[in-house]
MMTF fields as JSON, N, C-alpha, C and O atoms, coordinates in Angstrom:
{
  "mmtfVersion": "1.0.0",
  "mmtfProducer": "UNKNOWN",
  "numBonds": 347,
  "numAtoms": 348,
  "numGroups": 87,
  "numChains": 1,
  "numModels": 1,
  "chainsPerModel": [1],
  "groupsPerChain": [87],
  "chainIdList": ["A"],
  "bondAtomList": [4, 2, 8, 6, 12, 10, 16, 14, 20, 18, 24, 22, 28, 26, 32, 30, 36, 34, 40, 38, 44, 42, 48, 46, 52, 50, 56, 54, 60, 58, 64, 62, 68, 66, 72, 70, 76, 74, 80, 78, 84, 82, 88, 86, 92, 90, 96, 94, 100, 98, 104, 102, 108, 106, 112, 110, 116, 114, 120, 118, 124, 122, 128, 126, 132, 130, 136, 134, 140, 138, 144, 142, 148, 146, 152, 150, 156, 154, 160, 158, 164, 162, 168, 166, 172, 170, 176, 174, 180, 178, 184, 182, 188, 186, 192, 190, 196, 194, 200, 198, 204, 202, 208, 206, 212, 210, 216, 214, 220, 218, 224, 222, 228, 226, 232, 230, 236, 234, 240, 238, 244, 242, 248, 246, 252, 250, 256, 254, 260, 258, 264, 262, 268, 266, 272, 270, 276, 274, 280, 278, 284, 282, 288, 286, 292, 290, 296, 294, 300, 298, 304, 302, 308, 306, 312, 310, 316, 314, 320, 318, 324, 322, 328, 326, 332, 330, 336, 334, 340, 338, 344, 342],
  "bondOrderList": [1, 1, 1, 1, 1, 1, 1, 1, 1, 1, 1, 1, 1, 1, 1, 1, 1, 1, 1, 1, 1, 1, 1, 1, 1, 1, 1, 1, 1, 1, 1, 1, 1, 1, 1, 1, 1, 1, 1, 1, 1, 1, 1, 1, 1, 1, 1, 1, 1, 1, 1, 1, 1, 1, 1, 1, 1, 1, 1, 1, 1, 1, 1, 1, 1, 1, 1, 1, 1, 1, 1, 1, 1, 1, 1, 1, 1, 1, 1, 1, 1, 1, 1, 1, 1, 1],
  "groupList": [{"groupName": "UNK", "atomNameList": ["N", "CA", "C", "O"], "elementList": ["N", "C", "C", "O"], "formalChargeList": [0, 0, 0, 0], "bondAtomList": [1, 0, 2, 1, 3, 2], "bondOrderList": [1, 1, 2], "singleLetterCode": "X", "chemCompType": "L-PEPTIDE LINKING"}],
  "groupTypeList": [0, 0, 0, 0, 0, 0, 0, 0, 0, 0, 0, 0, 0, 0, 0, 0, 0, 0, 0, 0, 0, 0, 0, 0, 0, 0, 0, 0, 0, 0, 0, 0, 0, 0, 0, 0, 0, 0, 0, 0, 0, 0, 0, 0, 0, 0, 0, 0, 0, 0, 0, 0, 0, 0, 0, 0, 0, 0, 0, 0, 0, 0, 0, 0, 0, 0, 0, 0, 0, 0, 0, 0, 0, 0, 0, 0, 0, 0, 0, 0, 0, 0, 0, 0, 0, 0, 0],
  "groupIdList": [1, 2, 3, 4, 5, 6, 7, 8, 9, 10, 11, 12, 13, 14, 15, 16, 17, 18, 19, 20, 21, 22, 23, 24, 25, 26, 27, 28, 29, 30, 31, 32, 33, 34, 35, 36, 37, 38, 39, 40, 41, 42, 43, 44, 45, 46, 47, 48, 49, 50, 51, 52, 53, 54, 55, 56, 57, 58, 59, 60, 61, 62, 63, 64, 65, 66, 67, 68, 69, 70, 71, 72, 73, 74, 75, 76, 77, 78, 79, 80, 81, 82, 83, 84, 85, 86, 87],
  "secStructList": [7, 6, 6, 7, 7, 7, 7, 7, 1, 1, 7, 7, 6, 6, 7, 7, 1, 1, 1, 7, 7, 2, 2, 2, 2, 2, 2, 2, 2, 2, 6, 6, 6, 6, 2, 2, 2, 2, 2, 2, 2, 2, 2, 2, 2, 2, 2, 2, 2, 2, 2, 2, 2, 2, 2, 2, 2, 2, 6, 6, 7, 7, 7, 7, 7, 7, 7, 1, 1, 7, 7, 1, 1, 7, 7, 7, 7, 7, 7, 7, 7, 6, 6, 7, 1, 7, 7],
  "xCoordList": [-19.236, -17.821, -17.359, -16.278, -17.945, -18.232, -16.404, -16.22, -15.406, -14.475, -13.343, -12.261, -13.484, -12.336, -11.772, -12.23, -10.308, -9.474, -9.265, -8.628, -9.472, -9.257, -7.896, -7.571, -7.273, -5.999, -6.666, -7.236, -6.449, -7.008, -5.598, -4.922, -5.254, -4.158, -4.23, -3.469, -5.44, -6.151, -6.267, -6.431, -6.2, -6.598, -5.602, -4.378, -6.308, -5.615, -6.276, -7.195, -5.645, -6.689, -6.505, -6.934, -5.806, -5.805, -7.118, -7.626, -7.55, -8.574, -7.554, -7.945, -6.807, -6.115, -5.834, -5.683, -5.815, -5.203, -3.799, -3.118, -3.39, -2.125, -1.651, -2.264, -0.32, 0.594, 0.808, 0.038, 1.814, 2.268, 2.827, 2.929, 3.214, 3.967, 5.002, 5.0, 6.012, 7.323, 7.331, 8.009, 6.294, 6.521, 5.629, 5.86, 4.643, 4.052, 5.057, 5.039, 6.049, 6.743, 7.742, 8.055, 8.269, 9.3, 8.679, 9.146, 7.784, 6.488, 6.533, 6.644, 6.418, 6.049, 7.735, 7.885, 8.752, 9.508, 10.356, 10.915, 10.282, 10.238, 9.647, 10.267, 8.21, 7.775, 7.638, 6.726, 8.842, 9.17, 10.391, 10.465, 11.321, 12.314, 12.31, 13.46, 11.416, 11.121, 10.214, 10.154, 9.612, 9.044, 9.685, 9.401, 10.824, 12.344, 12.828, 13.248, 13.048, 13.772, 13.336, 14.012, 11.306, 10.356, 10.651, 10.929, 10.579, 10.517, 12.39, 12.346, 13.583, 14.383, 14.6, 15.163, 14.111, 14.089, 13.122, 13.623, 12.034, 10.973, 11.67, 11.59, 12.6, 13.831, 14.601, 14.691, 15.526, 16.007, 15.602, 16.294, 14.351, 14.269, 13.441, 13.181, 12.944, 12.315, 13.86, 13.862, 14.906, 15.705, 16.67, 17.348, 16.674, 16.857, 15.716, 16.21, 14.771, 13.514, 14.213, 14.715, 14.178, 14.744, 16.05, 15.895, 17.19, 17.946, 17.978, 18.644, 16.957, 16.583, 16.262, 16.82, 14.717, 14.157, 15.392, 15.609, 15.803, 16.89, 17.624, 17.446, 18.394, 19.413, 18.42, 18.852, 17.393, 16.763, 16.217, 16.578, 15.744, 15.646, 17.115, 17.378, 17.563, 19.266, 19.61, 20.309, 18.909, 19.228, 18.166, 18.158, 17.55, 16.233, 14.964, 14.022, 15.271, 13.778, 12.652, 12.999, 11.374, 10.125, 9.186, 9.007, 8.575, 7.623, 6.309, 6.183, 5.333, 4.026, 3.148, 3.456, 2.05, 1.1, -0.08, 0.01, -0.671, -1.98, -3.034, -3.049, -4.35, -5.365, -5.606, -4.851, -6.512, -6.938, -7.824, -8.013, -8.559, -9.554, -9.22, -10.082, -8.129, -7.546, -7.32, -6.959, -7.43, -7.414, -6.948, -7.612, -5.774, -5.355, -6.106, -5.569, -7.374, -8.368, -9.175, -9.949, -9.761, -10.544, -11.917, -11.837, -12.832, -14.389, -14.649, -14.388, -15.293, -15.69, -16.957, -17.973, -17.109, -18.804, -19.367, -18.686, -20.652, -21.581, -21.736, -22.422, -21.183, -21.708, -22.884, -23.447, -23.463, -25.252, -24.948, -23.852, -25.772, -25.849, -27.275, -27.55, -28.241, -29.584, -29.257, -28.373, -30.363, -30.314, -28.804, -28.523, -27.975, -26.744, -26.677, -25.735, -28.66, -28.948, -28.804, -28.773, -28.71, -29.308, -30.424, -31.11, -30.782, -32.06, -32.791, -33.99],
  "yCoordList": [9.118, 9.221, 8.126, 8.423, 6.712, 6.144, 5.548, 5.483, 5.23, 4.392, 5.412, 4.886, 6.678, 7.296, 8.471, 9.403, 8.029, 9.368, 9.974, 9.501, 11.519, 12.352, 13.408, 13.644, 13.909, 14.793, 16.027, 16.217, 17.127, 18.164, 18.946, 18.847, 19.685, 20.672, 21.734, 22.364, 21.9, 23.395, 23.44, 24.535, 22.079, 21.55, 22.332, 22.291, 23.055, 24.198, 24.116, 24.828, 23.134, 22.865, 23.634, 23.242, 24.929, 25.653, 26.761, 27.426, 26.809, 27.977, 29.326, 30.481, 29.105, 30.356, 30.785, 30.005, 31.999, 31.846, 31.935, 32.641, 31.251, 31.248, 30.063, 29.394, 29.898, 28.826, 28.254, 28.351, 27.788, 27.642, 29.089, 29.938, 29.28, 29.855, 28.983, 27.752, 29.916, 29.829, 28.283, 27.257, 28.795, 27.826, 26.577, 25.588, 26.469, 25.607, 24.731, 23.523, 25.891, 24.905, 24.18, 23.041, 24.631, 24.245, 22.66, 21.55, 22.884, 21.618, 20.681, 19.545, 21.196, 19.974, 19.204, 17.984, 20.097, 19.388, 18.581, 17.488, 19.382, 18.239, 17.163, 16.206, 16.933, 15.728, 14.769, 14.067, 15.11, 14.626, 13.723, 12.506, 14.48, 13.835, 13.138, 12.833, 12.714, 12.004, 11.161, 10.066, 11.16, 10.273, 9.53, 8.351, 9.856, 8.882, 8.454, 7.313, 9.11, 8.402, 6.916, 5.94, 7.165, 6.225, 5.197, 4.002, 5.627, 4.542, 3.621, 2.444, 4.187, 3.636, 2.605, 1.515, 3.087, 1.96, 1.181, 0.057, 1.113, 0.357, -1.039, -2.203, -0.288, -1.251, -1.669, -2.871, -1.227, -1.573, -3.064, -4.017, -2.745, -3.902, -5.025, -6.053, -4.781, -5.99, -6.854, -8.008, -6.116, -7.226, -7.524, -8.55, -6.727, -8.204, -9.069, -9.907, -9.349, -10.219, -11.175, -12.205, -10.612, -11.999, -12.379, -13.347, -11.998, -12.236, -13.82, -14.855, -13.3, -14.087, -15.052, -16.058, -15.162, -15.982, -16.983, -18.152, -16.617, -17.259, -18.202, -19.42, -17.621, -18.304, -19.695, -20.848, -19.421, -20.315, -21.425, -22.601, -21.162, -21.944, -22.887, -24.08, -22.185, -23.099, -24.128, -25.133, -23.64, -24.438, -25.656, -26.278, -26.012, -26.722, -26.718, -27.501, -25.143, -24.864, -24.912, -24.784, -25.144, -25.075, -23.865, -23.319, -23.459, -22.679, -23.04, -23.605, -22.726, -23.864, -22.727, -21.649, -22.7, -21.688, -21.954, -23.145, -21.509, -21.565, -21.141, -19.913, -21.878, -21.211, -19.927, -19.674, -18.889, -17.29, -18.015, -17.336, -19.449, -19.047, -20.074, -20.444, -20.276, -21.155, -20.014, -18.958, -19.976, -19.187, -20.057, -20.97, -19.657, -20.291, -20.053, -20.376, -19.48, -19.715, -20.376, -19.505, -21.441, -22.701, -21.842, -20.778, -21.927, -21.603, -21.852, -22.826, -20.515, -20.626, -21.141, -20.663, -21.916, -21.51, -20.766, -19.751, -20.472, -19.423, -19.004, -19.824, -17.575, -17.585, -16.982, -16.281, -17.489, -17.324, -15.715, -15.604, -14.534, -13.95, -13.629, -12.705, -14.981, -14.903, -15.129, -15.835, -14.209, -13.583, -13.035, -12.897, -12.77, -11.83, -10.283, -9.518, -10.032, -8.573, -8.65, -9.729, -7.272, -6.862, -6.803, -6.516, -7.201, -7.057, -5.791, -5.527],
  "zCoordList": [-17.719, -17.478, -16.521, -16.013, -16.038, -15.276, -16.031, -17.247, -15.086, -15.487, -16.161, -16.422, -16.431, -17.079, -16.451, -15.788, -16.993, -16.278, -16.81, -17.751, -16.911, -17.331, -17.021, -15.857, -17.998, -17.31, -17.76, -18.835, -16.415, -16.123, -15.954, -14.931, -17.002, -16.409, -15.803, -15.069, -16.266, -15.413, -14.16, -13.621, -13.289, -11.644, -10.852, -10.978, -10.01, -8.826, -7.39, -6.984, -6.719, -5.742, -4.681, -3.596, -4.793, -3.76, -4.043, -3.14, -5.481, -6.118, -6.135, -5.968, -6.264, -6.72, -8.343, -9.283, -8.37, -10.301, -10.376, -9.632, -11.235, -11.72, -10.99, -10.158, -11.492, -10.961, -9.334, -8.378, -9.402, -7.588, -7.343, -8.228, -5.869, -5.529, -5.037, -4.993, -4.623, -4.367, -3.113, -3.073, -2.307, -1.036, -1.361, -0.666, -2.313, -3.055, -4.021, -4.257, -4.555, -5.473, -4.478, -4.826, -3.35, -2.799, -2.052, -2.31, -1.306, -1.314, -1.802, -1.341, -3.234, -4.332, -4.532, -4.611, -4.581, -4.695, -3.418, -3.511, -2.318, -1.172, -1.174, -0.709, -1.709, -1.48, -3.137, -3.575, -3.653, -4.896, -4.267, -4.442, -3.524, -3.198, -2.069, -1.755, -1.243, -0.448, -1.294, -0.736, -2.187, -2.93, -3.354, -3.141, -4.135, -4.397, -3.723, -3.913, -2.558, -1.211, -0.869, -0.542, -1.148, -0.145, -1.764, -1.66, -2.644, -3.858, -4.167, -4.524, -4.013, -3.733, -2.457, -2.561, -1.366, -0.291, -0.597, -0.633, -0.838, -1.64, -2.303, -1.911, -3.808, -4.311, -3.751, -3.999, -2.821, -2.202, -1.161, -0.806, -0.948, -0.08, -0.74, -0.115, -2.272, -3.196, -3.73, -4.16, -3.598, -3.696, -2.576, -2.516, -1.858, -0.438, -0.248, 0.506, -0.392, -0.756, -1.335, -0.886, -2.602, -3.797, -3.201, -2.458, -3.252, -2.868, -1.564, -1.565, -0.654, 0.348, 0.023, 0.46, -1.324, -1.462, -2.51, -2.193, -3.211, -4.031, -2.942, -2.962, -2.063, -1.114, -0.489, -0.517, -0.08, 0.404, -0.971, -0.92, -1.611, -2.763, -2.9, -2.75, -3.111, -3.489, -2.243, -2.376, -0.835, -0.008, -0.097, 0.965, -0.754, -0.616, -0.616, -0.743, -0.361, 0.726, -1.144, -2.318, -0.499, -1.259, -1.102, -0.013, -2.29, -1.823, -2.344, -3.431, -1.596, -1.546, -2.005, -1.496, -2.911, -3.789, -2.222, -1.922, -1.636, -1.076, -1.55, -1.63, -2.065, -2.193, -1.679, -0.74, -2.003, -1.482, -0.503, 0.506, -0.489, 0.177, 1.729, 2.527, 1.786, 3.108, 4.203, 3.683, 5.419, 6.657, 7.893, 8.385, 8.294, 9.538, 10.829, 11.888, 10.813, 11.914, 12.244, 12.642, 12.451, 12.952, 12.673, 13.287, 12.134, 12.455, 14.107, 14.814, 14.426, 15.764, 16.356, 15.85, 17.211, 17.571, 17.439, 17.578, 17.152, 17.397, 18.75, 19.36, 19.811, 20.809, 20.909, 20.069, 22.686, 22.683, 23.313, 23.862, 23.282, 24.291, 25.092, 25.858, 24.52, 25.232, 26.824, 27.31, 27.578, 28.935, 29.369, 30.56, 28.443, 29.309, 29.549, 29.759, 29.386, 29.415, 31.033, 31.625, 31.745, 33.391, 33.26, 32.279, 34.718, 34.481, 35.539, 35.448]
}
């Protein structure tokens, strides 16, 4: 089964039988609508993004692809910590 999803309608992860209850269903749909909430501001702010990136484009501006494997940190020395035991 290595790689597959399976839909389980039977899944009750409280181990109870039967359905939700009342304060289970009320739950589920609270965090349905805060799910929309979190997924509209989500949209909301992928296009003030574009929006942004557009305006700046039109002004000139460039945008530059960087390799994955470039890092704005310098390679460090190796530090020693021979004899920085107590003795």
């Amino acid at each position: 089964m290595s790689g597959e999803l399976v839909a389980n309608d039977d899944f009750n992860p409280s181990g109870k039988a039967g359905g939700a209850s009342g304060l289970e269903t009320e739950a589920l749909v609270g965090d349905f609508s805060d799910s929309q909430s979190l997924l509209a501001s989500k949209e909301a702010e992928r296009r003030r993004l574009q929006e942004e990136v557009e305006a700046f484009l039109k002004k000139g501006g460039r945008i530059e692809e960087v390799a994955p494997n470039v890092v704005a940190d310098p390679p460090k020395r190796p530090e020693s910590n021979y004899g920085g035991q107590p003795i």
